[in-house]
C-alpha positions as CSV (number, residue, x, y, z in Angstrom):
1,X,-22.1,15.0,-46.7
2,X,-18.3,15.2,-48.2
3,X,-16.9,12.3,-50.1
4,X,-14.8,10.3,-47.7
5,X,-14.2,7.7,-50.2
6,X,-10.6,8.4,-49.9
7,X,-10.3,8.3,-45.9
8,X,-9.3,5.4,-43.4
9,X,-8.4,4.6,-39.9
10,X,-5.2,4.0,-39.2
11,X,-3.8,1.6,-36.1
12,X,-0.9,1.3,-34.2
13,X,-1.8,-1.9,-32.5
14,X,1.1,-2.8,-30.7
15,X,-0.4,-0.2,-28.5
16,X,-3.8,-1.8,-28.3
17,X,-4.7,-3.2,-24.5
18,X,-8.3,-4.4,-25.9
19,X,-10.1,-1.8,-23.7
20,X,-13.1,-1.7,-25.5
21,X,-14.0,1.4,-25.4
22,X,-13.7,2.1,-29.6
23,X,-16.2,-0.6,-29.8
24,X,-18.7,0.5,-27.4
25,X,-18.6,4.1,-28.7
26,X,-19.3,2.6,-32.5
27,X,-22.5,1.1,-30.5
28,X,-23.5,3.6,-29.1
29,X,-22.9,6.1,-31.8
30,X,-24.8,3.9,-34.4
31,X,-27.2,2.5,-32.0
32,X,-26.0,-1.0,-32.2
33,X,-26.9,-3.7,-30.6
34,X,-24.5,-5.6,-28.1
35,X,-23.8,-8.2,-31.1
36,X,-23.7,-5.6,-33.4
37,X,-20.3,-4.2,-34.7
38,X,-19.3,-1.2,-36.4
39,X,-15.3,-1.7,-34.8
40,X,-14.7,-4.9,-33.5
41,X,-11.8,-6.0,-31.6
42,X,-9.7,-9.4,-32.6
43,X,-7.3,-10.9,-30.4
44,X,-4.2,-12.6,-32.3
45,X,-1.8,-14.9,-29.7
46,X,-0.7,-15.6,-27.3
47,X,2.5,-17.2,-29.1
48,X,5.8,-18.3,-27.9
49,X,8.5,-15.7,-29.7
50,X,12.4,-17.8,-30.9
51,X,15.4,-17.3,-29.3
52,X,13.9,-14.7,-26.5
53,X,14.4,-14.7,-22.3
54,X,10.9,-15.6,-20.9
55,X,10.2,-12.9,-19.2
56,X,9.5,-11.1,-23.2
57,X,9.0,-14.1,-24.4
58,X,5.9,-14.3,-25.3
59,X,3.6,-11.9,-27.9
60,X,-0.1,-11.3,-27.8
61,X,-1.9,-8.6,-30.0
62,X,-5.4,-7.2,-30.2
63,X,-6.6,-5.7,-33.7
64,X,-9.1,-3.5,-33.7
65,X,-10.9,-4.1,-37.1
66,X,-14.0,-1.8,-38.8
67,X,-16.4,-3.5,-40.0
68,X,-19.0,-3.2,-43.3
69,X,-21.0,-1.1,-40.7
70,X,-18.0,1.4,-40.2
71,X,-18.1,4.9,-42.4
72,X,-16.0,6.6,-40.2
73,X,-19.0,8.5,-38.6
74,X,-19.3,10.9,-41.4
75,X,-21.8,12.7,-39.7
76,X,-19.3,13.7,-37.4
77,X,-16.6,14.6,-40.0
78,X,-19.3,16.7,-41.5
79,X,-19.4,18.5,-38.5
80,X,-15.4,19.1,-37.9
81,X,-14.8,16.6,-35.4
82,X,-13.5,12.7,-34.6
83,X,-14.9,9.0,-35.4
84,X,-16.0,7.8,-32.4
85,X,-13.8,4.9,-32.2
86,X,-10.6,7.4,-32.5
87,X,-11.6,10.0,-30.3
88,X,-12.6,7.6,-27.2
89,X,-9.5,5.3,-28.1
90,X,-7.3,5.7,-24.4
91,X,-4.3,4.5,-25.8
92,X,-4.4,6.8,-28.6
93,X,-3.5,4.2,-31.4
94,X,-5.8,4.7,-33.8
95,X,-5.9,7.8,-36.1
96,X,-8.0,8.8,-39.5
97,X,-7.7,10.9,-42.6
98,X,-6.6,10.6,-46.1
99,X,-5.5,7.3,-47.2
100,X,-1.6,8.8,-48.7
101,X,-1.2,11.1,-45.4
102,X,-2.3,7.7,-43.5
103,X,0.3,6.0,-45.2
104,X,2.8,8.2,-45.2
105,X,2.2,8.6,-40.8
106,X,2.5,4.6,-40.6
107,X,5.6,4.4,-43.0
108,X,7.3,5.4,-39.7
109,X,5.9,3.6,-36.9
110,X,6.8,0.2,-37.2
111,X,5.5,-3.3,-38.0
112,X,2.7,-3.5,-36.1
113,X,0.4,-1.0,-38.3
114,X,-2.8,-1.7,-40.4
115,X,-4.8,1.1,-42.7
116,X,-8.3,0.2,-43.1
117,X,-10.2,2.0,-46.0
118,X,-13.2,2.2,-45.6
119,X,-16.8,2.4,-47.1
């Protein structure tokens, strides 16, 4: 197995509709339990924005979150191909790879970006 010390999941949540579907992959790629989390999914809002019309104003965000159980299915890197959570993602925020070409990708794509390193 390669060192992936120096990898992480990057997500664009503003795109996030809290599907579920990254977190149910982790499960079943692990062979979690339904309590059991790998990904999990955090819900942040809903909260009134200032000065805004009402039909935008209001924000609501879900954060998809690894967990101490997440190592980017390294089995699967090993093997050429996708973390689970990433590759059944169906709005296609999240992403993976070194932690500087992370960085660099999220540098432009607004506020609403995390990097997660992980173990």
């Amino acid at each position: 197995m390669a060192d992936y010390s120096n990898y992480g999941l990057l997500i664009d949540y503003k795109y996030c509709d809290n599907c579920g579907s990254c977190v149910v992959a982790c499960q079943e790629e692990k062979g979690l339990a339904a309590d059991q989390y790998g990904i999990k999914v955090f819900e942040k809002g809903p909260w009134k924005k200032d000065d805004v019309t009402m039909e935008d104003g209001w924000d609501w965000d879900y954060v998809p979150v690894p967990t101490d159980r997440c190592d980017l299915c390294a089995s699967r890197l090993d093997a050429g191909k996708k973390p689970m959570c990433v590759k059944h993602c169906l709005t296609f925020c999240m992403d993976y790879g070194p932690l500087d070409e992370l960085a660099k990708k999220a540098a432009g794509l607004g506020e609403k970006v995390a990097i997660f390193k992980v173990h």
